[in-house]
C-alpha positions in Angstrom: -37.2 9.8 -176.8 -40.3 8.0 -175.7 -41.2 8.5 -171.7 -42.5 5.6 -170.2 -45.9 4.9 -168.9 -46.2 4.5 -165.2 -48.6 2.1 -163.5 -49.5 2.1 -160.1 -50.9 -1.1 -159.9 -51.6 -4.2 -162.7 -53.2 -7.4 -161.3 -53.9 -10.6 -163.0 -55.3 -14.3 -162.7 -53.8 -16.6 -164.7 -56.0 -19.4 -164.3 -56.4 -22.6 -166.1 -58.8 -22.1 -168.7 -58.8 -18.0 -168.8 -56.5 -15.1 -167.8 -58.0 -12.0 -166.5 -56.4 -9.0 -165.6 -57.4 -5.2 -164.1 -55.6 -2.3 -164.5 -56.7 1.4 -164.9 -60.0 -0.1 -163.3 -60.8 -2.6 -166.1 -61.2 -5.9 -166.3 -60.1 -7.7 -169.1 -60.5 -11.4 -170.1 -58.7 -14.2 -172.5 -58.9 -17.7 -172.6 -55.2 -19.0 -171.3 -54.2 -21.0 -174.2 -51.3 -20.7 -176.7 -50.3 -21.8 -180.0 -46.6 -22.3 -181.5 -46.2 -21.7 -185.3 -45.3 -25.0 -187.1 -44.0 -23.1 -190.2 -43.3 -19.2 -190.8 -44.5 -19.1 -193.8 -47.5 -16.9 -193.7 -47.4 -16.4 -190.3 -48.4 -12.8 -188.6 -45.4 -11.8 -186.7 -48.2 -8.7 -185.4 -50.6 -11.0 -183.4 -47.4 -13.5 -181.8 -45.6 -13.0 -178.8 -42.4 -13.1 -177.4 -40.8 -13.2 -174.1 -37.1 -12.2 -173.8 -36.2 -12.8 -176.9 -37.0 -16.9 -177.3 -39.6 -18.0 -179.2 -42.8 -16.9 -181.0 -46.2 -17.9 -179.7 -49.9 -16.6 -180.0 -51.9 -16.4 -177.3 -55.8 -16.1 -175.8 -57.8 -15.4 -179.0 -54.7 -15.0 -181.3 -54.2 -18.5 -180.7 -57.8 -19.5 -182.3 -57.3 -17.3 -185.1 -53.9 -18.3 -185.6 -54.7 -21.6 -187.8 -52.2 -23.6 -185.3 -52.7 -26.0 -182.6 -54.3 -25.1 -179.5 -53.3 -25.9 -176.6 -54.1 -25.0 -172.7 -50.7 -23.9 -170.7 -50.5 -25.8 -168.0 -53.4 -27.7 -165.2 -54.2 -25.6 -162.0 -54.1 -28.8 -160.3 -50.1 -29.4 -160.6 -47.9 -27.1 -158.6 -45.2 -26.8 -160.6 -47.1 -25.0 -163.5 -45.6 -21.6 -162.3 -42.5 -22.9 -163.0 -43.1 -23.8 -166.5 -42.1 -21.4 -169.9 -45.8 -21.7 -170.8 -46.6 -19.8 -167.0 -44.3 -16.7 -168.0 -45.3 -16.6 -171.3 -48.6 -16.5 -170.7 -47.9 -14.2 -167.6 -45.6 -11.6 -169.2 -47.4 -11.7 -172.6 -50.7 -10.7 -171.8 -49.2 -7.7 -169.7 -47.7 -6.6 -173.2 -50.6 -6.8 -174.8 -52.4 -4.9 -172.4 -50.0 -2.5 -172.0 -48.2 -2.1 -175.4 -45.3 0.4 -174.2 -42.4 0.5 -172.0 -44.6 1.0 -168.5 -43.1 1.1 -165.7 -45.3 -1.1 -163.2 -45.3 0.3 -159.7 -47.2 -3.0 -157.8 -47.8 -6.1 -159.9 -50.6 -7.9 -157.8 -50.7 -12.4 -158.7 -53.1 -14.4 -156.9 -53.0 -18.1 -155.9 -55.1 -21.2 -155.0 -54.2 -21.2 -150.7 -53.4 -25.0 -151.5 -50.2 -23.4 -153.5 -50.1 -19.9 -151.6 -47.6 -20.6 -148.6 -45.3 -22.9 -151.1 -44.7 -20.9 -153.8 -45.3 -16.9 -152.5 -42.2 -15.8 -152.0 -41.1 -17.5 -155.4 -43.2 -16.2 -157.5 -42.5 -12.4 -155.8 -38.7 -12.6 -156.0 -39.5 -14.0 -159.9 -41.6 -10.8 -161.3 -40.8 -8.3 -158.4 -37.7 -5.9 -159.3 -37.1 -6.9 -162.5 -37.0 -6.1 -166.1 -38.7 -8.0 -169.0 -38.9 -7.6 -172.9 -42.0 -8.6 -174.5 -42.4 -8.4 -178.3 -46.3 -7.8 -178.8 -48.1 -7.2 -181.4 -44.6 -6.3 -184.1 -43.6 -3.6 -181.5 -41.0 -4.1 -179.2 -41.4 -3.1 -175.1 -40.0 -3.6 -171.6 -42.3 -3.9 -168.5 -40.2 -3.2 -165.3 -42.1 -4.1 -162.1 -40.7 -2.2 -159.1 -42.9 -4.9 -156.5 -44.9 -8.0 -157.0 -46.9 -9.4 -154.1 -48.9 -12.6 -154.3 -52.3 -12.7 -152.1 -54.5 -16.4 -151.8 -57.5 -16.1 -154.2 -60.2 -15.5 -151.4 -58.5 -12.5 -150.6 -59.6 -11.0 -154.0 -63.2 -11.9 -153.5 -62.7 -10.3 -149.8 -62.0 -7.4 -151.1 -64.1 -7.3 -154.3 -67.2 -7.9 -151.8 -65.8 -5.2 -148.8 -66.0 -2.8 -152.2 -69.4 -3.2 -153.3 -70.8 -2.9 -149.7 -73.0 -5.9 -150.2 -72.5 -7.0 -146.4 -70.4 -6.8 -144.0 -67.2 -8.7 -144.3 -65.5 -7.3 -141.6 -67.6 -10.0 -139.0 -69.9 -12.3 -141.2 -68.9 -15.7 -141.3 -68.3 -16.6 -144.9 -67.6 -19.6 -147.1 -66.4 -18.6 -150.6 -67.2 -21.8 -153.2 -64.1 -20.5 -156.1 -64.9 -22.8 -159.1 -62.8 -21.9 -162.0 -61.8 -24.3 -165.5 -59.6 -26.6 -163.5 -59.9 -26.6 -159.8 -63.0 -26.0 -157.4 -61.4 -23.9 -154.5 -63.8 -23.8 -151.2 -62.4 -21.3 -148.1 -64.1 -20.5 -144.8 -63.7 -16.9 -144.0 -64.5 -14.5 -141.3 -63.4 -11.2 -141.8 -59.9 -11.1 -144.1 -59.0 -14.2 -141.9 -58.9 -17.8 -143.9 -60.5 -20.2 -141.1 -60.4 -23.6 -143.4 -59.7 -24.7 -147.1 -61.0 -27.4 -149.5 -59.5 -27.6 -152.9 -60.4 -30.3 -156.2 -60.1 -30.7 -159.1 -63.7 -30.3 -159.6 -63.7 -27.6 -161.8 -65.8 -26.9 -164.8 -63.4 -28.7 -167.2 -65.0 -31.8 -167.0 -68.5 -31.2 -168.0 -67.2 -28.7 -170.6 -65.4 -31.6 -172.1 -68.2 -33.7 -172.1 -70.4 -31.3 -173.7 -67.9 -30.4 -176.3 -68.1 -34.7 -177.3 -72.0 -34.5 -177.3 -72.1 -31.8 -179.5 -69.3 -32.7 -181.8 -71.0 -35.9 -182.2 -74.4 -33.7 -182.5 -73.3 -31.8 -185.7 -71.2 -33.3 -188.1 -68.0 -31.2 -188.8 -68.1 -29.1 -185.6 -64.6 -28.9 -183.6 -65.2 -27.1 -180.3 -62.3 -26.2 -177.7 -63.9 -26.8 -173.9 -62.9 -22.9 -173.2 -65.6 -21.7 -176.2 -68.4 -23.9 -174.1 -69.0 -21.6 -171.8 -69.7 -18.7 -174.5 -72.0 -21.5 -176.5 -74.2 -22.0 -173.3 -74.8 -18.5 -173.1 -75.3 -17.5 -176.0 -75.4 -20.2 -177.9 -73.6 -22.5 -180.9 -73.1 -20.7 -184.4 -73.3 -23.9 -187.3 -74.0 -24.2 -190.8 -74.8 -20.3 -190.8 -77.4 -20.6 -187.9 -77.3 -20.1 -183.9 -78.7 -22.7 -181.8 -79.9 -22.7 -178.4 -78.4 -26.1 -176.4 -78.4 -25.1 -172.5 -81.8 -26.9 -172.5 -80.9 -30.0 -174.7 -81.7 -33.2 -172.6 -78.0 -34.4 -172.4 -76.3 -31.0 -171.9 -78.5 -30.7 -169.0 -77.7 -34.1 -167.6 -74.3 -33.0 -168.0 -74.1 -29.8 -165.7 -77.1 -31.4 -163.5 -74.8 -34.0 -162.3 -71.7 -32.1 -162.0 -73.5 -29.7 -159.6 -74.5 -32.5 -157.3 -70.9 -33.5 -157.2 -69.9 -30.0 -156.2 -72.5 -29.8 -153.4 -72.1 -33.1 -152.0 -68.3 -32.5 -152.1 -69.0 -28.9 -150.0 -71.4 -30.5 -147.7 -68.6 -33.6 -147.0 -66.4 -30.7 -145.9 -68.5 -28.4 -144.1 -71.4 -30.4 -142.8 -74.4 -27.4 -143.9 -74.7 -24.1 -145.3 -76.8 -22.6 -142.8 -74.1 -22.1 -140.4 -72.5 -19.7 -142.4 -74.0 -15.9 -142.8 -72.9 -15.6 -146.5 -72.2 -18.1 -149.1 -70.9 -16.8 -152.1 -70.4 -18.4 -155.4 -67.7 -17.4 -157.7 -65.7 -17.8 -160.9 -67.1 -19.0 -164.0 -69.1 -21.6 -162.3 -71.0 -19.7 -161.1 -72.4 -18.3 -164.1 -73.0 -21.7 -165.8 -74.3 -23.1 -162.4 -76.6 -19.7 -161.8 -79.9 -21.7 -161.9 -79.1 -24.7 -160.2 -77.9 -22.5 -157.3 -80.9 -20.5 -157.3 -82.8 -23.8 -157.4 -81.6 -24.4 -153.8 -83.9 -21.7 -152.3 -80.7 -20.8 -149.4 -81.1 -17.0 -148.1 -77.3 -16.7 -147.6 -76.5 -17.5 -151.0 -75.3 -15.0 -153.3 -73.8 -15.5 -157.0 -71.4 -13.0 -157.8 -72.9 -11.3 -161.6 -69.7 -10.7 -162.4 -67.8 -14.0 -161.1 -65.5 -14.6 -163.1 -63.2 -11.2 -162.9 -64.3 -10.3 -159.0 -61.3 -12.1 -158.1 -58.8 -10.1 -160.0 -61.0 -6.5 -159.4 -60.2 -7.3 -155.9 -56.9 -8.3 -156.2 -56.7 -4.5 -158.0 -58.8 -3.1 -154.6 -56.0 -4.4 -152.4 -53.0 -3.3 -154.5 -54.5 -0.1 -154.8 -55.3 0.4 -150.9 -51.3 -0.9 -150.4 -50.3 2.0 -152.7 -52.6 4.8 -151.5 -51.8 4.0 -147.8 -47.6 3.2 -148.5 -48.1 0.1 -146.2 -46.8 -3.5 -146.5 -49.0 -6.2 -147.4 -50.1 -8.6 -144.6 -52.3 -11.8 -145.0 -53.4 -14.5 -143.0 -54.0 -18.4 -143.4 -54.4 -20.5 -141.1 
């Protein structure tokens, strides 16, 4: 008889364009899209998931591989996406294929835009906390019980992920966070663990990805490109006809992302008048990344790109649920 593997704490970020999740002190990420077979003929019953029982799905890379259609779960911007099947799915099935045993999960840590935090919190912790769920993953049947879930707002993770790497300190610095993941931009002023203001949009990097995908579809003939494999081609570039080109620096790409930054600054600015009355600005998420030189370009001492932007979220949602196991205390966060 198989013992079951105990967790102390698993946290994830199920965001619009990619899920990322930290346990045992790794970060691991996925694009958050899904694909249902049409036909089971031929189909890999290893690489698809399923949730209770119901139906068979592929997700994250599977779902690229799979041959199927690909489609992204649900838009950040709606707030009834944590309701939706494609939400647990997405949710339960990534857990299972991280975890790939019956586990026992002692906190199970979810984050949330603060737009959605105060509606849907205790929802989402009475959904996942104290239960029991079956995932098939990978051919092998498991259950994932999660003794707690608690749900924290997004800044919180990059509180905590800063207050860990020491790089000032948060305890008293006046902060404004600028979030900008796939689907939504997500702006909060800080100081200390204390949310002073939000700004959310739907300014995320969706948009220009989409555009960039058209202009180099129509670029290359025969080249089909989903928005979340932009971000991987402007780094390290677009594999076609056996070769690997460079485009960050084509004239239109550049156009592109130069015009969406300007948006996303004037839109911060509308809001909060000026950066220099903050001591800290810190860009996050996977803007941040594909924004790095523009942001540099401004020449602002307070600003500071997070390297690793896109999981410092869910690394300090991990932080937290590991200082609320250590310490035996109850969770308790603030927004104004």
């Amino acid at each position: 008889m198989s013992t079951n593997l105990i967790r102390d704490v698993y946290a994830i970020d199920l965001g619009n364009g990619f899920s990322k999740r930290c346990f045992n002190g790794k970060a691991i990420v996925d694009p958050a899209v899904f694909a249902i077979p049409t036909s089971y003929y031929g189909t890999d019953n290893k690489k698809t998931i399923n949730i209770n029982d119901t139906r068979d799905i592929y997700i994250g890379n599977d779902a690229f591989e799979s041959g199927y259609l690909v489609e992204n779960a649900i838009g950040e911007e709606d707030i009834k996406r944590y309701d939706s099947t494609e939400y647990k799915e997405l949710l339960l099935g990534f857990m299972g294929k991280d975890l790939k045993q019956d586990t026992v999960i002692q906190l199970l840590i979810l984050g949330l835009p603060v737009k959605h935090f105060k509606a849907k919190r205790e929802e989402l912790q009475e959904s996942y906390g104290n239960k029991k769920f079956m995932v098939t993953a990978k051919g092998k049947q498991i259950v994932i019980e999660v003794k707690k879930c608690i749900v924290i707002p997004q800044p919180l993770g990059t509180y905590m992920y800063l207050e860990s790497s020491k790089d000032f300190d948060t305890k008293t610095s006046k902060t404004l966070v600028i979030d900008g993941g796939s689907g939504t931009l997500d702006v909060t002023e800080m100081k200390g663990q204390e949310v002073l203001s939000t700004d959310g949009s739907n300014l995320g990097m969706n948009e220009p990805y989409e555009a960039i995908a058209v202009v180099l579809e129509s670029k290359y003939n025969g080249l089909e490109i989903n928005v979340n494999h932009v971000p991987d081609i402007l780094l390290n570039g677009l594999r076609f006809a056996g070769s690997n080109i460079q485009v960050n620096d084509m004239k239109e790409i550049v156009a592109i992302l130069d015009m969406h930054f300007k948006r996303v600054v004037n839109r911060v600015i509308s809001k909060y008048k000026s950066f220099n009355k903050f001591d800290n600005v810190v860009w996050t998420g996977g803007m941040a990344l594909s924004h790095s030189n523009r942001i540099n370009a401004m020449n602002q001492p307070n600003f500071m790109i997070l390297k690793d932007g896109q999981t410092a979220n869910v690394k300090g949602y991990y932080e937290f649920g590991r200082g609320l196991v250590q310490s035996g205390s109850k969770s308790s966060v603030r927004t104004k």
